[in-house]
N, C-alpha and C positions, 0 to 999 in steps of 0.2 A: 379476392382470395378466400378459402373455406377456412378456418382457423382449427384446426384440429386437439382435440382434446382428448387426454389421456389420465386416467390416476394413477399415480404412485404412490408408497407409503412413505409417511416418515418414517424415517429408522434415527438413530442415536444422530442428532443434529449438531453441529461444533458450529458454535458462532464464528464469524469473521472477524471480530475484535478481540476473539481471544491472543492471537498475537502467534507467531513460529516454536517458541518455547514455553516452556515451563519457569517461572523466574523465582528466582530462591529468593524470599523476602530477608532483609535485613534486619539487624535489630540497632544499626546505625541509618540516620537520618540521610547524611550528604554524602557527596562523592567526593575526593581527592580531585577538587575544581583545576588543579594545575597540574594536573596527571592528564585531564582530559586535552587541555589546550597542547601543553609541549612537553611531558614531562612523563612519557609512557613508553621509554623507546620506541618511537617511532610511531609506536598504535593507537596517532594522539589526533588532534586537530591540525595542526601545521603540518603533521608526515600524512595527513588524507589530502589535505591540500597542498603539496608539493608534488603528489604521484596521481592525483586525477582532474588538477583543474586543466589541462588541456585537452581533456576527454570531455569534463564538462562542458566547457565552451564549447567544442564542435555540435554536442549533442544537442542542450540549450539553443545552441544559434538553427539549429535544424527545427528543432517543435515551436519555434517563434513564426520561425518563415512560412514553413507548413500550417499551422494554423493561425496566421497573421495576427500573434503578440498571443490571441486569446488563449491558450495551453500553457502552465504555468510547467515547468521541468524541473527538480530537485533531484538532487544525489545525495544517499547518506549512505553511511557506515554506523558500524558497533564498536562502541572501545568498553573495554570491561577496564574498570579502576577500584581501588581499594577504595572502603569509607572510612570515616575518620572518626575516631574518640576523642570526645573532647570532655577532658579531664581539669575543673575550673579548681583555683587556687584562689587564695587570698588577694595576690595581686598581678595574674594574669591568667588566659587559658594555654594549656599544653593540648597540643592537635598532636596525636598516635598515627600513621595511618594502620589498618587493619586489612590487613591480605586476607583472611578469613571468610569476609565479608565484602564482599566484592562490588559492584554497583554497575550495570550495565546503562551507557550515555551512547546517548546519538548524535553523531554530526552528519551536517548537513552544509551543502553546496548550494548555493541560489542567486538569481539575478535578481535586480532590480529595475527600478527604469537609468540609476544611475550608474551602477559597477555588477559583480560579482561580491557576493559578499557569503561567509562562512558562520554556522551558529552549532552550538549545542541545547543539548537537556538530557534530565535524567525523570527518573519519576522517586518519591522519597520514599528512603527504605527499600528500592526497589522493588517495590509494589505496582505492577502495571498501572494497578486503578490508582495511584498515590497521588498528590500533587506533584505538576509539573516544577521543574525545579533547575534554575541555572544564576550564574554567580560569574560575575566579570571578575577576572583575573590580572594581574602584571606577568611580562614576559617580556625574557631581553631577547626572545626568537622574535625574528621576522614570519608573521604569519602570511605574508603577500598579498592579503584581502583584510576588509573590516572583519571584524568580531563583533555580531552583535546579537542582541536578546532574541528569541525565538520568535517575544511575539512581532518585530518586523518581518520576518518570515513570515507567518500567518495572516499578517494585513495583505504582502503582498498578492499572495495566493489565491486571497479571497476575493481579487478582482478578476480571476479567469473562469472561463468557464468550466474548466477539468483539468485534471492538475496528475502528471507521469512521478512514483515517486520511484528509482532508479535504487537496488539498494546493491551494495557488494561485501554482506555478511548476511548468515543464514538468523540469527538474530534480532527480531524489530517486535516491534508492540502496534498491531493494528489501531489500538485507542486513542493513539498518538496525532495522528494521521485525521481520525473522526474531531478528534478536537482541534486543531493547526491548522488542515484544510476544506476546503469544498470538496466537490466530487473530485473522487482522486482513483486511482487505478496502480497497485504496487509494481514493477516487475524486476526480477532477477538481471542482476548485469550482464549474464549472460544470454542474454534469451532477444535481443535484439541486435540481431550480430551486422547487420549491415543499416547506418544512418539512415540512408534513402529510404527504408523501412516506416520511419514515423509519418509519410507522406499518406499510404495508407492505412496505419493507425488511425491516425489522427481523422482520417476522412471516415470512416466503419464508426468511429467513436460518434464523432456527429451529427452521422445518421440516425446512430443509437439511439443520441439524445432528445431528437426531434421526435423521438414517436414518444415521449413523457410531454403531456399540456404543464405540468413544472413538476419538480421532484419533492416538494416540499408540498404533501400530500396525504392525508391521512390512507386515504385510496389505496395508499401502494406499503402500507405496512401489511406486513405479512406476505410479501412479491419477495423473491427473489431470480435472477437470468445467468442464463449462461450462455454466452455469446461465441460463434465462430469464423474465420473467417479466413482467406490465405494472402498472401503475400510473395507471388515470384512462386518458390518452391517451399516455401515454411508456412505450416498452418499453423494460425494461435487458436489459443482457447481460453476465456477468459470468464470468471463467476465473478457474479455482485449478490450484496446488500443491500438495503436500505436501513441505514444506521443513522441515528439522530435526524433523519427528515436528509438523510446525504447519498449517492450512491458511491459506497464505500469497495471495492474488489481489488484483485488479480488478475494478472496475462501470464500465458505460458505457452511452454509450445505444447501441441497435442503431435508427441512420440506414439504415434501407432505402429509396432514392425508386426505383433504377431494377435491372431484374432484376442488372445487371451487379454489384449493389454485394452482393451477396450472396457472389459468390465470393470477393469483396477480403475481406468480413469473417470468410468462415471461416476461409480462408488465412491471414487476419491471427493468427487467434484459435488456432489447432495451430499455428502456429509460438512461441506461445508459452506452449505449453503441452510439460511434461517426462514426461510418464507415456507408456506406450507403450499403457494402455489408459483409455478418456476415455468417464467418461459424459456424455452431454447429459442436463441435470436440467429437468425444469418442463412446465407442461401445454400452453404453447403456445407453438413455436417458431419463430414470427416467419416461416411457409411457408419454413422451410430445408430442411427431409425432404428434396426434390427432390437439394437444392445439397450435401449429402453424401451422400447415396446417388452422385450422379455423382464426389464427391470419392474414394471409396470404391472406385469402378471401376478409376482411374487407380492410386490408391495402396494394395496388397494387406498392409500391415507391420504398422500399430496396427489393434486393436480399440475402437470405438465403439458404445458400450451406451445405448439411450434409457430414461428411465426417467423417470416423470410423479409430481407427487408424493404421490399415494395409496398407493405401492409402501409395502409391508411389509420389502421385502427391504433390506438393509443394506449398505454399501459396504464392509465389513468382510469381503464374504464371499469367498474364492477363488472368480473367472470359471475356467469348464469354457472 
């Protein structure tokens, strides 16, 4: 196959670990630890895990079978909790909580090789970049899984090859995710609307991976891809990174109804992406050819590489 080369420019770049929001830093350390587990009207740990572990389990039991154990599956949520004042005394401390100051915490749904088991964290001060931060709690609720520290989460994860991270809050911290796990890929809870779906995820993902000789490569700093592909009647679309030596991205669908909405999404899609050179991956791109070639025109700086996925060639290799 002829690998075809184009340039494009950079234009205003947003990393991939900057995260979905804006996060108002605190000027309090921790979170209301027992806010996050059961103690948040419901928008806590026990009410995620009472309303989605039988979603997780089918889902999980589906990216296990299809990629025989090697795809690690996580589901999380956002619980926004107050942080806490602690005002020391003489002879004890008074903990305030503080509404003001709010603290967004993650949980998270995970298997192991033994159960199903539930974790949080927050970052301190809510500071994306902060230290990671969580705090075993007492509770007279039934959580109906363990609770436990994040980093069992992260060991286990880091035995799979790629890792689905499921979220159902518009709210997460990519950074989260480059530090916790391996190669991971976010998606929207709504965006894989039928199971049988991860069959060919999981297979396009794969293939992905095979054309990297490993990802942990000086080579491919400065790469980043944007990958296509369909499924039945739904095409995804999906961007990566290379972040800490990781391939870090998103899946979504590519909503095409009217010719305009193609420029919104490529535009969308290079702006968030960090490499200065970016292959588009996959056999059929959604009739975008047009929509960057003219992207291409305007903007003369990054290099944009197409490549289908019969390619032999490697993403490992230095572009001429």
């Amino acid at each position: 196959m002829t690998t075809k080369t184009i340039k494009i420019a950079a234009i205003g770049l947003m990393s991939l670990v900057s995260g979905s929001s804006i996060a108002q830093i605190a000027h309090n350390l921790y979170p209301y630890a027992e806010g996050v587990v059961s103690d948040n009207n419901g928008h806590d740990l026990v009410g995620f895990v009472k309303s989605n572990k039988a979603e997780f389990i089918a889902k999980s039991a589906k990216v296990s079978e299809y990629s025989q154990n090697k795809w690690g599956y996580v589901q999380v949520t956002n619980s926004r909790v107050p942080s806490i004042n602690i005002r020391p005394t003489a002879e004890n401390k008074k903990v305030d909580l503080n509404y003001s100051e709010m603290i967004n915490a993650t949980i998270a749904l995970f298997n192991t090789k033994d159960a199903t088991k539930a974790t949080w964290w927050t970052r301190q001060a809510n500071n994306p970049e902060g230290p990671v931060f969580y705090k075993k709690v007492k509770t007279d609720v039934n959580t109906d899984v363990d609770v436990v520290r994040y980093e069992e989460l992260s060991s286990e994860m880091y035995t799979k090859d790629f890792n689905i991270v499921d979220y159902s809050d518009s709210i997460y911290n990519d950074r989260d995710y480059t530090k916790l796990l391996k190669n991971y890929v976010i998606v929207d809870n709504s965006v894989v609307r039928d199971n049988s779906d991860y069959k060919g995820i999981i297979e396009f993902y794969n293939n992905f991976l095979s054309k990297f000789t490993y990802v942990d490569d000086p080579l491919l700093e400065g790469k980043s891809f944007i990958t296509c592909f369909s499924i039945g009647k739904t095409n995804y679309i999906g961007y990566f990174n290379i972040i800490n030596h990781k391939l870090g991205g998103h899946l979504q669908i590519a909503d095409i109804k009217y010719e305009t909405d193609k420029d919104v999404l490529v535009n969308g899609l290079i702006k968030k992406l960090t490499g200065k050179t970016i292959y588009v991956y996959g056999d059929n791109i959604f009739g975008l050819e047009k929509t960057f070639l003219k992207y291409g025109h305007t903007h003369p700086a990054l290099k944009l590489i197409r490549r289908e996925t019969n390619t032999t060639e490697k993403f490992n290799t230095k572009e001429k």
